[in-house]
C-alpha positions, 0 to 999 in steps of 0.5 A: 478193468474196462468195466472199472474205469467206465464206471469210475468216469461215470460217477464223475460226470455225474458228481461234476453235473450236480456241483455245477447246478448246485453252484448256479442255484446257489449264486442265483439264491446270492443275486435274489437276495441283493435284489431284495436289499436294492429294493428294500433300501429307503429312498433318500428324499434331495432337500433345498439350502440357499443363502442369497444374500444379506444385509445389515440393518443395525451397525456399531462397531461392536454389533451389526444385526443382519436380514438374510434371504434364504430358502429351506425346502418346506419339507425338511422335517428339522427346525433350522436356523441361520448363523454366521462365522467371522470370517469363516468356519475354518478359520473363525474368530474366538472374539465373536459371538452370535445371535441366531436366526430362529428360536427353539423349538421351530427354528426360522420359517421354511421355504423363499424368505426375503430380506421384506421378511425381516427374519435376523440374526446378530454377530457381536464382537467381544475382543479388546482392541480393533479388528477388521474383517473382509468376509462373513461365512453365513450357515443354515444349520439343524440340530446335528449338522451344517446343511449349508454354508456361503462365504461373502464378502464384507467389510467391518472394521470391529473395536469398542465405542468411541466416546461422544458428546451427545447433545440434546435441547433439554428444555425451552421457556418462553416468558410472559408475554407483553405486547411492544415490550419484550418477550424472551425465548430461552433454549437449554442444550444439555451434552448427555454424552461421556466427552465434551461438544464443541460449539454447535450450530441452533435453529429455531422456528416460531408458528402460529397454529391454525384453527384445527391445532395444525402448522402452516406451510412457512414458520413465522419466524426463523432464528439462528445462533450457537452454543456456547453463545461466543464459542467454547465447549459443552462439558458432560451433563453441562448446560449451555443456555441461548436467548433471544428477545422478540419485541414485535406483537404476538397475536392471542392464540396457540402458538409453537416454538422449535429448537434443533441443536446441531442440525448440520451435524458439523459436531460428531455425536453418537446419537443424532435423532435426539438434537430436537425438542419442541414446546407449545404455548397459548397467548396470552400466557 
C-alpha cells in the first residue's frame, strides 16, 4: 500500500514538474512575439501645422481676399491647402463660400511662408441682408482631414454693395488758340456710377513741358471750381461741363493740362483711383 501511494505521489510531481515548464515556455513564446509586434510596428513621423497669422488685402462688403503666414513641414507627403470657417468650424455660416489657398495637384508651398509670399485665399458672402462677424477660423487641410485650425479675431460687417456715383473726368478739350484773345479750356465729368453725385470739387493744372517732354517742378497755373458750376447733382451716365478762358500769351510748344474731380473726396464714391485724366496738346494748335 505504501509502495502504491509513493508511487502515486511520484508521478505527481513529475506531471506538476513538466506543466510548470511547459507553461513558462509557453508565456516566453507569448512575450517573444509581442516583442516581435513592438519592433515591427512602423514609426510614426511628428509633422509642423502653423497659421501665424493673416491679412486682408482686398475688402468689399461682400469679399475680403486674405494673405496668410503658415508653416507646413516640408516633409508632409500630401498637397495642403488653406481655408477658413466664418465664424468657426463649429458653428460656420452657410452663407459664405470660399476660395482656397492652392491648386490641385500641388496644394500651396511647403515650409515658413510669409505674408511677402502673398500665398491667398478668398472668403465670399452670398446671403441677402447683412451680417457681422467677429472671428474667422483659418485651417490648413489635406485631401482627408483638417490638420490644423486657429480661431482669430476679426471684425467684418458683411451685406450687398451699396449704390454709388462714381465719377470720372471723361474728356478735355482746349480750343484753338489765339494770342491775347481767348483760348477756353472745357472739362467733361461723367457720373459712370448707379446713383446721382452731388456737386464735387475740380482741380486743375496747366504745365509747360521741358525739352525732353518732362513736367517742371511747379504747374504754370492752377485752377480750381465745382461740378455742377452753381450746385445741383450729377444724375447716372449725365455729363456736367466746366470752362474757363485763359486770356494771357501761351508760349509755342507742348503743353499739359490735368483735371481731377473730387480730389477731396468730399462726395462718397465707389471708386476713387479714377477722378483723373490728363491731355497734351502742342502750340500753335
Amino acid at each position: 500500500m505504501k509502495k502504491k501511494i509513493l508511487l502515486m505521489t511520484l508521478v505527481f510531481v513529475i506531471f506538476a514538474f513538466f506543466s510548470i515548464n511547459a507553461f513558462a515556455e509557453a508565456e516566453q513564446v507569448v512575450q517573444q512575439k509581442q516583442q516581435l509586434k513592438v519592433i515591427k510596428k512602423p514609426i510614426i513621423k511628428a509633422y509642423k501645422f502653423e497659421v501665424q497669422g493673416i491679412k486682408r488685402i482686398f475688402t468689399t462688403p461682400t469679399k475680403v481676399k486674405f494673405q496668410v503666414q503658415y508653416y507646413i513641414s516640408p516633409t508632409y507627403p500630401k498637397p495642403c491647402f488653406i481655408s477658413a470657417y466664418v465664424p468657426n468650424k463649429a458653428n460656420q455660416s452657410p452663407n459664405f463660400a470660399y476660395n482656397p489657398a492652392g491648386r490641385r495637384p500641388y496644394g500651396v508651398p511647403k515650409g515658413q511662408k510669409h505674408f511677402t509670399d502673398n500665398v491667398t485665399f478668398e472668403v465670399n458672402y452670398t446671403g441677402s441682408g447683412s451680417y457681422t462677424s467677429t472671428t474667422i477660423e483659418v485651417v490648413i487641410y489635406d485631401s482627408d482631414r483638417n490638420l490644423k485650425t486657429q480661431i482669430m479675431n476679426w471684425g467684418q460687417t458683411w451685406g450687398s454693395e451699396p449704390s454709388l456715383p462714381d465719377l470720372v473726368v471723361s474728356s478735355i478739350h482746349v480750343s484753338k488758340y489765339n494770342p491775347y484773345v481767348k483760348t477756353t479750356f472745357t472739362v467733361n465729368i461723367k457720373n459712370i456710377g448707379d446713383t446721382p453725385a452731388g456737386q464735387a470739387d475740380l482741380s486743375v493744372w496747366l504745365y509747360k513741358l521741358l525739352p525732353n517732354g518732362s513736367e517742371p517742378s511747379t504747374p504754370n497755373e492752377y485752377w480750381s471750381g465745382k461740378v455742377p458750376v452753381g450746385g445741383g447733382t450729377i444724375a447716372p451716365l449725365a455729363i456736367k461741363s466746366w470752362t474757363h478762358d485763359k486770356y494771357e500769351f501761351m508760349t509755342e510748344g507742348n503743353w499739359r493740362v490735368r483735371a481731377k474731380i473730387n480730389p477731396f473726396k468730399t462726395v462718397t464714391e465707389s471708386n476713387y483711383n479714377n477722378n483723373t485724366y490728363t491731355y497734351n496738346f502742342p502750340i500753335p494748335n
